[in-house]
C-alpha positions in Angstrom: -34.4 -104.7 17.5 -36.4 -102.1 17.5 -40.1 -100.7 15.9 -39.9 -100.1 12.2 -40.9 -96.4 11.8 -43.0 -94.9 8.3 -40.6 -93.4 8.8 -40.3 -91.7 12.5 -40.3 -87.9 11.8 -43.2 -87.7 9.6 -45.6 -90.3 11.7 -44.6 -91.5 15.0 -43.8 -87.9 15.7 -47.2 -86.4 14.7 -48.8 -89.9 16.4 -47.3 -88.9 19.5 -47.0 -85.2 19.8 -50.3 -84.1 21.1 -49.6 -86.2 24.0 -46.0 -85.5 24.9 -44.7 -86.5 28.5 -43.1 -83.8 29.9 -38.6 -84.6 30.0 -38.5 -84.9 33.6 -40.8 -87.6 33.6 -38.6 -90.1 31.6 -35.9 -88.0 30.6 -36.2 -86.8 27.1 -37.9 -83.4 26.0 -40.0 -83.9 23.2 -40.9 -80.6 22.1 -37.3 -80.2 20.8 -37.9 -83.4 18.5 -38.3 -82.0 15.1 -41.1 -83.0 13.0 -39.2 -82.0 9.4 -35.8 -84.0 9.6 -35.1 -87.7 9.6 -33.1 -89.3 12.2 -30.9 -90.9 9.3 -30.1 -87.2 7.5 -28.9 -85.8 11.3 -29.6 -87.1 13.9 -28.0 -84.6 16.1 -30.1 -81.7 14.5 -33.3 -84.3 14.1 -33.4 -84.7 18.1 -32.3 -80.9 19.1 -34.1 -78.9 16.3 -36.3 -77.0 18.8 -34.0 -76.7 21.8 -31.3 -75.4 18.7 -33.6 -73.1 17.3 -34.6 -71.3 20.5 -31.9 -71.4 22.7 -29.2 -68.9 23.4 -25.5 -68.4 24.5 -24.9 -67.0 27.8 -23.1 -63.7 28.0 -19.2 -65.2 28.3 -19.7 -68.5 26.0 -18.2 -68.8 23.2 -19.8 -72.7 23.2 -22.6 -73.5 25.3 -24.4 -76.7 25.7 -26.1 -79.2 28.4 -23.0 -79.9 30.1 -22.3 -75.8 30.7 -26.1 -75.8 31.6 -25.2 -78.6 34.1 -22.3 -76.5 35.6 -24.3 -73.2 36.1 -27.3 -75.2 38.0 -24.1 -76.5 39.8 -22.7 -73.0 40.5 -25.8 -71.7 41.4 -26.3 -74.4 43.9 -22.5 -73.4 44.9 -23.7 -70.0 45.5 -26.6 -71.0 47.6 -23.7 -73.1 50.4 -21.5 -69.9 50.1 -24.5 -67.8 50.8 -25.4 -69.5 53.4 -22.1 -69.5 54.7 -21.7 -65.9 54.3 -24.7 -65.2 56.5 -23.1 -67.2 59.4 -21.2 -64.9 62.4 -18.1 -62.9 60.5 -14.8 -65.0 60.0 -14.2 -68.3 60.5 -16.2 -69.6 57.5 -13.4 -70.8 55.0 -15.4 -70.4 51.8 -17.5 -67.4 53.2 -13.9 -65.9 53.7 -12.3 -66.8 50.7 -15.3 -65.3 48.4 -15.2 -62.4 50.3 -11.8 -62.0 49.7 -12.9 -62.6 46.1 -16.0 -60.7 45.5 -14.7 -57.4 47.6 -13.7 -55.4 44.3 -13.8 -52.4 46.2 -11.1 -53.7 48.7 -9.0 -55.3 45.7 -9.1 -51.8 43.3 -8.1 -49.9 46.9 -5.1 -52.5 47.6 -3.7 -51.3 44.2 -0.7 -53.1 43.2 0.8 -53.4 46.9 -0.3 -56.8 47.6 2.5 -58.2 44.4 4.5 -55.6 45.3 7.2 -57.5 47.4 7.1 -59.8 44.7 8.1 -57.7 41.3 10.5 -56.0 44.0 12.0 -59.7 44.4 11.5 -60.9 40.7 13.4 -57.1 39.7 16.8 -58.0 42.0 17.2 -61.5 40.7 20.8 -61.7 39.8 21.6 -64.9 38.2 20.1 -68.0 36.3 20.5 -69.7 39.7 17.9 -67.1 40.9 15.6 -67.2 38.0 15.5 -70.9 38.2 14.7 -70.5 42.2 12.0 -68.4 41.0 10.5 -70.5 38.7 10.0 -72.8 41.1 6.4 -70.7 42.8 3.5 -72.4 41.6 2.4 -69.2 40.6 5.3 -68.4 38.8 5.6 -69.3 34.8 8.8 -71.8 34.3 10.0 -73.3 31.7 8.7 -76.5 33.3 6.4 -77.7 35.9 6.6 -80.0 38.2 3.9 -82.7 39.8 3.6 -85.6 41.7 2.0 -88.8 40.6 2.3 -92.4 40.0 5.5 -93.6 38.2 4.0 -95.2 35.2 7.0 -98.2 34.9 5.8 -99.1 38.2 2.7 -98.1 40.2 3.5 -99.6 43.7 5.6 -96.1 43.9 5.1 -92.0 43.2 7.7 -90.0 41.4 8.5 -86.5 40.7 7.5 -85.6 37.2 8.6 -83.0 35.0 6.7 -81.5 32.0 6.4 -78.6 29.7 2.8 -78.3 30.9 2.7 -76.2 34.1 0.6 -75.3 36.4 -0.5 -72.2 34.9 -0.8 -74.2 31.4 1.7 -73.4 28.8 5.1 -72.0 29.2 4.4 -69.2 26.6 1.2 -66.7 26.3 -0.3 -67.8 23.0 -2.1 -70.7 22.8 0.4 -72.5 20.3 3.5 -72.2 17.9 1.7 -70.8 14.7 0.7 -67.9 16.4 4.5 -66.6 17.0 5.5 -67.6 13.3 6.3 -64.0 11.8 6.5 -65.7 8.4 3.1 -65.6 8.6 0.3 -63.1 8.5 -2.4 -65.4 9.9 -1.4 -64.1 13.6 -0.2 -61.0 13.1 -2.8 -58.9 14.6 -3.2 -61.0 17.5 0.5 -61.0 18.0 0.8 -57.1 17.7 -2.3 -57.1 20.5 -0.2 -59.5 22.8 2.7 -57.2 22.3 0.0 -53.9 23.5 -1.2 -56.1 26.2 2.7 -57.2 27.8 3.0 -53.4 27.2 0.5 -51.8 29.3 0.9 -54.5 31.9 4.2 -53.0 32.4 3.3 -49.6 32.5 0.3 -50.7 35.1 2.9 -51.8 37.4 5.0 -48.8 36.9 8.0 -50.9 35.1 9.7 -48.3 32.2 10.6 -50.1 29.0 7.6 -52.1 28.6 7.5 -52.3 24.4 10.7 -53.1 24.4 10.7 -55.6 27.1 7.3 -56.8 25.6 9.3 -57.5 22.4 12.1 -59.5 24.2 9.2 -61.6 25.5 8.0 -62.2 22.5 10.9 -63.1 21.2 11.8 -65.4 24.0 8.6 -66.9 24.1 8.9 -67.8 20.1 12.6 -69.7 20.5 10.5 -71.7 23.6 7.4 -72.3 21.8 9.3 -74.0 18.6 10.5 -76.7 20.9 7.4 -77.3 22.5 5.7 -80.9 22.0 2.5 -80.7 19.4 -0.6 -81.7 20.8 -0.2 -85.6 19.3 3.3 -86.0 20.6 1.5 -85.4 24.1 -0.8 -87.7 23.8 1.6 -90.7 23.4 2.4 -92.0 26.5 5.3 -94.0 26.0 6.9 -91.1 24.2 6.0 -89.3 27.6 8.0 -91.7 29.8 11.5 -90.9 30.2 13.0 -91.5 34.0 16.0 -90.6 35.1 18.0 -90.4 38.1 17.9 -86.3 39.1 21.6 -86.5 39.5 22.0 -87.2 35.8 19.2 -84.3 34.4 22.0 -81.5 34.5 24.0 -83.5 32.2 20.8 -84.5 29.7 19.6 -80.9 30.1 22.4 -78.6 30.9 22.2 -74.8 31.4 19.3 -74.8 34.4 19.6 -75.4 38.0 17.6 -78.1 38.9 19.2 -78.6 41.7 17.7 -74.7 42.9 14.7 -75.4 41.5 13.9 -78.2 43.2 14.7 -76.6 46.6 12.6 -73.9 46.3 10.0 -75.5 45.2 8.5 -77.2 48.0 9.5 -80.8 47.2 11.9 -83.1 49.2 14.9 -84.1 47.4 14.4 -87.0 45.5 16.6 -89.7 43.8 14.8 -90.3 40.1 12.1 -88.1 38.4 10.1 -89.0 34.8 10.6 -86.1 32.2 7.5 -86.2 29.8 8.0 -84.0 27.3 11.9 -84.8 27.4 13.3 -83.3 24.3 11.0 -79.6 25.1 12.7 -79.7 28.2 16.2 -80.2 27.2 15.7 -77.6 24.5 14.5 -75.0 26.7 17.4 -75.6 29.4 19.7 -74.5 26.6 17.4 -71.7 25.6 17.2 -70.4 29.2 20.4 -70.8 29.5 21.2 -68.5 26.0 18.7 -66.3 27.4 19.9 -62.9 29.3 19.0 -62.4 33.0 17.2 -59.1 32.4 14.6 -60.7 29.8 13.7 -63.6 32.5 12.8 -60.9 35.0 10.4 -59.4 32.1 9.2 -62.9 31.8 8.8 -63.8 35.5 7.3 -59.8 36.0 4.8 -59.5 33.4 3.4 -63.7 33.6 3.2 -62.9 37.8 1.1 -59.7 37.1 -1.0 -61.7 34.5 -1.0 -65.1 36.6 -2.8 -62.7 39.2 -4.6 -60.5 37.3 -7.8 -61.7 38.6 -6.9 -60.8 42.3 -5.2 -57.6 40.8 -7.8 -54.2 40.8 -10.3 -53.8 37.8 -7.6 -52.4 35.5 -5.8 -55.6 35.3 -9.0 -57.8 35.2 -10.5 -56.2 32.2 -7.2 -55.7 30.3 -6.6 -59.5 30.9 -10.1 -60.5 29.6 -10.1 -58.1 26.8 -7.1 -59.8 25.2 -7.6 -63.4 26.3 -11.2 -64.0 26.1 -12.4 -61.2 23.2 -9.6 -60.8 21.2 -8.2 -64.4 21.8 -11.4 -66.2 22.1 -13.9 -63.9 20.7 -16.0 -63.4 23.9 -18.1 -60.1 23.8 -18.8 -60.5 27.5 -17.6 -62.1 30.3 -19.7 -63.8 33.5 -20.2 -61.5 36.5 -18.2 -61.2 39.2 -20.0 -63.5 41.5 -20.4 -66.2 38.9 -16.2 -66.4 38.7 -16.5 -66.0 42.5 -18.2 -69.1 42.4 -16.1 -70.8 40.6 -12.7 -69.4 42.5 -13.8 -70.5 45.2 -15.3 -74.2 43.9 -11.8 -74.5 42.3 -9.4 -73.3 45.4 -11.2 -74.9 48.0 -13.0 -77.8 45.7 -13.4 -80.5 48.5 -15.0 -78.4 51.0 -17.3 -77.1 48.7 -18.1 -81.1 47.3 -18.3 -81.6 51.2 -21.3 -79.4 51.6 -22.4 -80.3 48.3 -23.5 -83.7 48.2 -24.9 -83.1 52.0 -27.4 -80.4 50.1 -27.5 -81.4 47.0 -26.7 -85.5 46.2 -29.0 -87.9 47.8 -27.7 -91.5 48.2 -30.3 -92.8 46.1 -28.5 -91.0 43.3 -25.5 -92.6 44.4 -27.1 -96.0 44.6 -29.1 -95.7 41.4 -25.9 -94.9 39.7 -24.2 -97.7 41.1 -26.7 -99.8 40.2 -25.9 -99.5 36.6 -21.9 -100.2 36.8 -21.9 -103.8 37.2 -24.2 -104.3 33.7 -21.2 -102.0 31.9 -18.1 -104.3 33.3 -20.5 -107.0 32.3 -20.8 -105.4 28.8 -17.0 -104.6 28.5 -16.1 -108.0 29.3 -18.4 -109.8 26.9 -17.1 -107.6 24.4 -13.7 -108.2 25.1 -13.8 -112.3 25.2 -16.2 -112.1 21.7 -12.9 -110.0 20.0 -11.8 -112.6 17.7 -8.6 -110.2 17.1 -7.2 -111.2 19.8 -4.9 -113.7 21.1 -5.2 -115.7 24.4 -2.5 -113.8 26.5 -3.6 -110.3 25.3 -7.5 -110.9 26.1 -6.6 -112.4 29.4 -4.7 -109.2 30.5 -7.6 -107.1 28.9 -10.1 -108.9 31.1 -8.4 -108.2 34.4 -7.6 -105.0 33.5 -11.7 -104.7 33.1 -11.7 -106.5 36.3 -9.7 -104.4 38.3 -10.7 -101.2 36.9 -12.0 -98.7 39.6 -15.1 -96.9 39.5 -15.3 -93.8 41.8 -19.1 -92.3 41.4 -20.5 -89.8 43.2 -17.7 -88.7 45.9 -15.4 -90.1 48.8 -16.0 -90.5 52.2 -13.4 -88.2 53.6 -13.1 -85.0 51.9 -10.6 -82.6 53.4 -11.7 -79.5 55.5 -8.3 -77.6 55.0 -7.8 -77.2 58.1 -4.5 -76.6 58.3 -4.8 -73.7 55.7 -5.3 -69.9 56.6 -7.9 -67.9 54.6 -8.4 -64.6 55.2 -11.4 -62.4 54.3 -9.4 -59.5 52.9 -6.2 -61.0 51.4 -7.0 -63.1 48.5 -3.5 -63.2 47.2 -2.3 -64.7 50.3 -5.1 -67.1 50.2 -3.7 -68.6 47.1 -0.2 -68.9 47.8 -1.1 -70.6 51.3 -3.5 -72.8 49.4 -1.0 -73.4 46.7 1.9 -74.6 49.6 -0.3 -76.4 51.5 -1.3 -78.8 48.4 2.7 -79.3 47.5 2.9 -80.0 51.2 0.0 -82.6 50.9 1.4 -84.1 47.1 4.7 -84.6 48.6 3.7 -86.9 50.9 3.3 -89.5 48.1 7.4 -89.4 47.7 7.8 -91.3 51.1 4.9 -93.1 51.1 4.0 -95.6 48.7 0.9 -97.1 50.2 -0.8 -93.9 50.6 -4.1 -93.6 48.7 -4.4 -91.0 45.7 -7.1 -88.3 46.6 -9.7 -88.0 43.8 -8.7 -85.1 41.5 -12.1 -84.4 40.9 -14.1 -82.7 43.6 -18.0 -83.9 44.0 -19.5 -80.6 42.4 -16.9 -80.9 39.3 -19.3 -81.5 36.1 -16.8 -84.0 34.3 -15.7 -87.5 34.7 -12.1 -88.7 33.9 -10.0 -92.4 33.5 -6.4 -92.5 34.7 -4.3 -95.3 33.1 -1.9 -95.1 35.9 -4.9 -95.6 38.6 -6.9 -97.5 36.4 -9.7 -95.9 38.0 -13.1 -93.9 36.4 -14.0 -91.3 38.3 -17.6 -89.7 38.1 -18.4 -86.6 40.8 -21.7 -85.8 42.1 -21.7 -82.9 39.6 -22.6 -85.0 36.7 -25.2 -86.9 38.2 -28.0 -84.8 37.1 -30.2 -84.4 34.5 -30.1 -84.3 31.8 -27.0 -86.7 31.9 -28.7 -88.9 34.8 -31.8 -88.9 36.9 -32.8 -91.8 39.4 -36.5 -91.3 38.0 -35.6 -91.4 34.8 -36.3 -94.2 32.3 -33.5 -96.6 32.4 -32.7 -96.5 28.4 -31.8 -92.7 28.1 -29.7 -93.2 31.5 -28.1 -95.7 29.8 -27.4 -93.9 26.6 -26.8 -90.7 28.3 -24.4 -91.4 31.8 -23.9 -94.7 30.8 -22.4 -94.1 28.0 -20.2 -91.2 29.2 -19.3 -94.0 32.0 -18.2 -96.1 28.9 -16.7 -93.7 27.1 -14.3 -93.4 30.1 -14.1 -96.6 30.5 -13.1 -97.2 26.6 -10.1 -94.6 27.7 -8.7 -97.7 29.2 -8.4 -99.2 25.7 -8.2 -96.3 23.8 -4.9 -95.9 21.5 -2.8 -94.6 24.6 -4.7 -96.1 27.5 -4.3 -99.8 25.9 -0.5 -99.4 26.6 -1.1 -99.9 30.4 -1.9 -103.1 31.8 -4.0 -104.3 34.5 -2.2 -103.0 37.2 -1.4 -99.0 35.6 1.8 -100.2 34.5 3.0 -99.2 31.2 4.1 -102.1 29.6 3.7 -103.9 26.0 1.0 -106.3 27.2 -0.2 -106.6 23.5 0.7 -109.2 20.8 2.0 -107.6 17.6 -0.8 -109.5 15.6 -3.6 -108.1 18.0 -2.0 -104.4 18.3 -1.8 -104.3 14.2 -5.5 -105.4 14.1 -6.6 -103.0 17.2 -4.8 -99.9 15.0 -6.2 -101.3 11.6 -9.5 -100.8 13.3 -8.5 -97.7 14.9 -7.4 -96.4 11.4 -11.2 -96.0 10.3 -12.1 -94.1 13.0 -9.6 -92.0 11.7 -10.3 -91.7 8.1 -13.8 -90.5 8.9 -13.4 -87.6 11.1 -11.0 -86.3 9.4 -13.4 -85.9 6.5 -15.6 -83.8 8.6 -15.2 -80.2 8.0 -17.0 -77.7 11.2 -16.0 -75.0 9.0 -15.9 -74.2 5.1 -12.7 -76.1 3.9 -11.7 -76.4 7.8 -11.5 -80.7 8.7 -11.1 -82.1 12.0 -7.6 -83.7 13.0 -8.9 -87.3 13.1 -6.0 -88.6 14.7 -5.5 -86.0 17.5 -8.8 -86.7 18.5 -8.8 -90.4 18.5 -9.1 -91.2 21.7 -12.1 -89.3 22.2 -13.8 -90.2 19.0 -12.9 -94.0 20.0 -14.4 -93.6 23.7 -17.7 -92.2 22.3 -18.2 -94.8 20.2 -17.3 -97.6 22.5 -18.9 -96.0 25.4 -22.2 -95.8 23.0 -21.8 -99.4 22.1 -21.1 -101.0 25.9 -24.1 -98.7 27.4 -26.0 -100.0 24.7 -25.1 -103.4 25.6 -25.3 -102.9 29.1 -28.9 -101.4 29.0 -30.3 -104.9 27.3 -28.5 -107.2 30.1 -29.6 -104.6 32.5 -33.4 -104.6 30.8 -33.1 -107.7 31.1 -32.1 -108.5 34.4 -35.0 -106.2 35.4 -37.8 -107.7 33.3 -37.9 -104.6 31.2 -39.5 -105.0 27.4 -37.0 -103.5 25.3 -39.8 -102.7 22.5 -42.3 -101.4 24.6 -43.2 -97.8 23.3 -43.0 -94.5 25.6 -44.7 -91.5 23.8 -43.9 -93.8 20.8 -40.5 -94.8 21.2 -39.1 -98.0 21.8 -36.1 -98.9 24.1 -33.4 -98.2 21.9 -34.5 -95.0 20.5 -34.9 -93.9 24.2 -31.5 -94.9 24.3 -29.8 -93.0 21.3 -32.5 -89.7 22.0 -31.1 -90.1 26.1 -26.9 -89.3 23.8 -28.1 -86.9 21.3 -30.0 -84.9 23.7 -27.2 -84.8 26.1 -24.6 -83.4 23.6 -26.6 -80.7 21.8 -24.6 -77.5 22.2 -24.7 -73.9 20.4 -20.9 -73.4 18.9 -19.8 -70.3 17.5 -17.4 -70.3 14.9 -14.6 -69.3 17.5 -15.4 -72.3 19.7 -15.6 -74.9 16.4 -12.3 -73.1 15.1 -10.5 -73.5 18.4 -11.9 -77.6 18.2 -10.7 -78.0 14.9 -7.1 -76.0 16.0 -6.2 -77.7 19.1 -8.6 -79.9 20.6 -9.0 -83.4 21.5 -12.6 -83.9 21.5 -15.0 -83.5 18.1 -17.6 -80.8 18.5 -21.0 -82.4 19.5 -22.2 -82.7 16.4 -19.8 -85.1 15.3 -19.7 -86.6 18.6 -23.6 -88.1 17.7 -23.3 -87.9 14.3 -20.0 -89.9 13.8 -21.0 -92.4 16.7 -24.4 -93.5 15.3 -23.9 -94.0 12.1 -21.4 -96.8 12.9 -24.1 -98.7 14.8 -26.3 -101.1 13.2 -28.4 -101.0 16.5 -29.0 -97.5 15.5 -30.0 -98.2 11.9 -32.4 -100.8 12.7 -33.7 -99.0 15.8 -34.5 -95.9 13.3 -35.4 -97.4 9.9 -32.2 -96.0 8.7 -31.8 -97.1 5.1 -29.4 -96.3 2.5 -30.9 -93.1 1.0 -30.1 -91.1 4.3 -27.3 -88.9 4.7 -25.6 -90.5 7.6 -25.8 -93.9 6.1 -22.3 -95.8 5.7 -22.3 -99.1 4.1 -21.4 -101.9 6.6 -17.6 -102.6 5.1 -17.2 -98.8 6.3 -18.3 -98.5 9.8 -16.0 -98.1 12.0 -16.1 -101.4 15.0 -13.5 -101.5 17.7 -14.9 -104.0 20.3 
């Protein structure tokens, strides 16, 4: 399995060191290997002791790590195709005009407030609910729901209109979730008395009178909404989040809002059924916006549209924004320069022209091909993993093979990225740009009502450093963006591609199976596919994965939410073990000696170096607070830590024995497939 080690940090290490290959030869840097730790005690520190020890954060990060090192080479490669744009003849240049309209701060701070002028005019005149609801409609507007179109989950041969207390501008309310507005409390007192300065002099920026008081009536709006909002694990089921309906029924299940006015104004034709995901949220906040006077919607609708355009708004507004979202709300010092947010405004508002010109500079198809290369050996993997699973019964592993099967893998980018053609961007109105760009795309989206057989667009753009699984698609999709080192690298040595991209192609992948994406069959329907005997055995196994990160504590006294982030923890680890899989029938497909030694190490600790390495990250206390809080995935410790231990591969490949700190007995390891 692999090369018994005396043990590795104390000699292999020393054996090899003098002679170190340098990272981009085979894909692992060496000098960050530490020579004091064994791999069993942490083998996430063990791996990234010198790169830990010497790096930094960036000015702006509250967590920084290879991925965020991946995006800024991205950015910086984005700012070499807008630079080069720039330089071409004036206008005509869609993302030379657009970061123009961006990066002139001059222009912006001499446009004042006039440009949102019409707008908080408009917003101040509104008259009824029927208006407010109208209002709400904007995709720049907050609303007490948002609105998208996308696969009807019940049955993808058609796209619906879905409705959800996520919105396009994220959540309904302005602090990040319901224990910060709970005044029996003093946890969030400070940060709700800064909110209430921030509303405040947003108003008084704008030159609207009453701004404490109308601050207050937000606040005390935005408390009644937030207590009927879903919690972060009632979103993640998605059978809980299917609930359609035909529209002409939704005033009777949620009274007290004009969906009928809303749906007019907001770009959409009219439509016959929609899905509500977060059903109950929305019903509640009907009656709520209902209860609610007129006069507090327009402070709701005024001060979110100033804030919801704060970064187009003159210097005033930008720094007042950042001061109480990222330092006091995230604990950011500093924020990234003006050109680096240009960078990404434009990457983000124009994402497929700028993945166009991308991969033309940037991707070469050998990339593409290399990367490619590698997929087949990981459906191979999943499959043989899937018809081993004694759990499961005939019917169930048939469907669980197709779904395998027929599961899409988009890598790299698609052949016909849009130009935008249709869409008007100016050089000096940056405003305007977004509202044009922002019709045009519900314009494009609701083309999916009336047309069943269209194609769905990647959502991911080439230069977007992320990969994603939709259940409804069943469909992975990997850009260009993360097809770099230190995640992949055609030149690299195939075992730390495997355990690095590989595995992160697993991982999304595993989403497919995970404890939500296992309720959608072959075909993205969501259906009960599953026997109960094999579901009780999947969550039985699920159940340990559970147990052990939520004994992991970031912080003093502060432990993870092992069942919110379940399906993350689960992909890692089944991601880890198909790669790991994969790279042996790839190996040996390819005549490659798993045991042969580079600079000392054998296949398989290529392999599990190529994931640590790729996770290490720097995490401030903020960033780990706001993980253990509110988020899905485990910080990166945990997210090598908690993966290898449950691997015997790993154990053996190391010399991992039962005096190191990581070691779990076998009955405790955690084994899904």
């Amino acid at each position: 399995m692999g090369l018994a080690l005396l043990p590795l940090a104390a000699a292999t290490r020393h054996a090899f060191a003098a002679a170190a290959t340098p990272a981009a030869d085979w894909g692992i840097d060496l000098s960050h290997i530490s020579d004091t730790l064994r791999p069993g005690d942490d083998f996430f520190q063990y791996v990234n002791q010198g790169w830990i020890d010497t790096a930094t954060r960036p000015a702006g990060y509250a967590q920084y790590g290879e991925l965020n090192a991946m995006f800024l080479r991205t950015q910086a490669r984005i700012k070499t195709i807008i630079e080069v744009a720039a330089a071409r003849p004036a206008g005509g240049d869609k993302l030379a005009d657009l970061y123009t309209s961006y990066a002139d701060v001059a222009a912006i701070d001499r446009s004042g407030i006039a440009p949102i002028r019409a707008d908080l005019d408009a917003i101040a005149a509104i008259a009824d609910h029927a208006q407010v609801a109208q209002r709400m409609a904007h995709p720049l507007s907050h609303t007490i729901v948002g609105c998208y179109v996308f696969l009807d989950a019940g049955d993808t041969r058609r796209s619906l209109l879905h409705l959800d207390q996520q919105t396009a501008n994220g959540r309904i309310v302005g602090l990040p979730n319901p224990g910060y507005y709970d005044t029996g409390s003093d946890q969030y007192a400070n940060l709700r008395a800064a909110y209430l300065d921030y509303i405040a002099q947003t108003f008084a920026r704008v030159g609207i009178a009453d701004g404490a008081a109308r601050a207050a009536a937000i606040l005390a709006l935005e408390a009644k909404l937030a207590k009927v909002q879903w919690n972060a694990q009632q979103l993640r089921d998605r059978t809980l989040n299917y609930h359609p309906m035909p529209f002409a029924e939704l005033s009777d299940y949620a009274p007290g809002f004009d969906w009928r006015a809303f749906l007019a104004a907001s770009g959409y034709p009219p439509v016959d059924t929609v899905v509500l995901n977060t059903d109950t949220a929305i019903r509640d906040s009907a009656a709520i916006f209902a209860a609610t006077p007129v006069d507090t919607w327009r402070s709701y609708l005024a001060f979110h549209w100033v804030h919801n355009h704060a970064h187009l708004l003159p210097t005033a507004f930008q720094d007042a924004s950042f001061q109480f979202y990222g330092t006091t709300l995230a604990g950011q010092k500093t924020r990234r320069s003006r050109a680096e947010r240009g960078i990404q405004f434009v990457s983000q508002n124009l994402p497929e022209l700028v993945g166009a010109r991308y991969v033309a500079q940037f991707f070469k198809s050998a990339d593409r091909d290399a990367v490619e290369a590698m997929a087949p050996f990981m459906k191979q993997a999943f499959r043989a993993r899937i018809a081993k699973a004694d759990w499961l019964d005939p019917a169930t592993r048939a469907t669980a093979l197709a779904k395998i099967e027929r599961m899409g893998l988009r890598l790299g980018y698609p052949d016909d990225l849009r130009d935008y053609a249709e869409v008007e961007i100016l050089p000096n109105d940056p405003i305007g740009n977004i509202h044009r760009l922002k019709a045009a795309q519900i314009k494009l989206d609701a083309l999916y009502l009336n047309d069943p057989e269209r194609p769905y667009r990647w959502h991911l753009p080439p230069q977007s450093v992320d990969g994603s699984f939709s259940p409804q698609l069943n469909a992975v999709t990997f850009p260009a963006g993360l097809l770099q080192a230190p995640a992949f690298s055609a030149g690299a040595d195939s075992a730390v591609n495997f355990g690095a991209i590989g595995a992160v192609l697993g991982h999304e992948m595993a989403h497919g199976f995970d404890d939500q994406g296992s309720r959608f069959d072959d075909a993205g329907n969501l259906r009960d596919w599953w026997s109960p005997p094999a579901r009780a055995a999947f969550e039985a196994k699920t159940e340990v994965l559970v147990t052990q990160y939520s004994a992991y504590a970031p912080l003093p006294g502060a432990h993870l939410d092992g069942r919110r982030s379940l399906g993350e923890n689960l992909a890692d680890l089944v991601g880890v073990t198909v790669a790991l899989d994969a790279y042996r029938l790839y190996a040996a497909a390819h005549g490659i000696d798993t045991h042969a030694l580079r600079d000392g190490f054998s296949g398989e600790q290529r392999f599990f170096l190529g994931w640590a390495q790729l996770w290490r990250s720097l995490d401030s206390d903020d960033s780990l607070r706001a993980d253990i809080e509110r988020g899905y995935h485990s910080p990166s410790r945990y997210r090598v830590n908690g993966v290898v231990r449950n691997l015997q591969a790993w154990y053996d490949a190391f010399d991992v024995d039962a005096g190191a700190k990581l070691f779990a007995a076998p009955e405790r390891r955690a084994s899904i497939w």
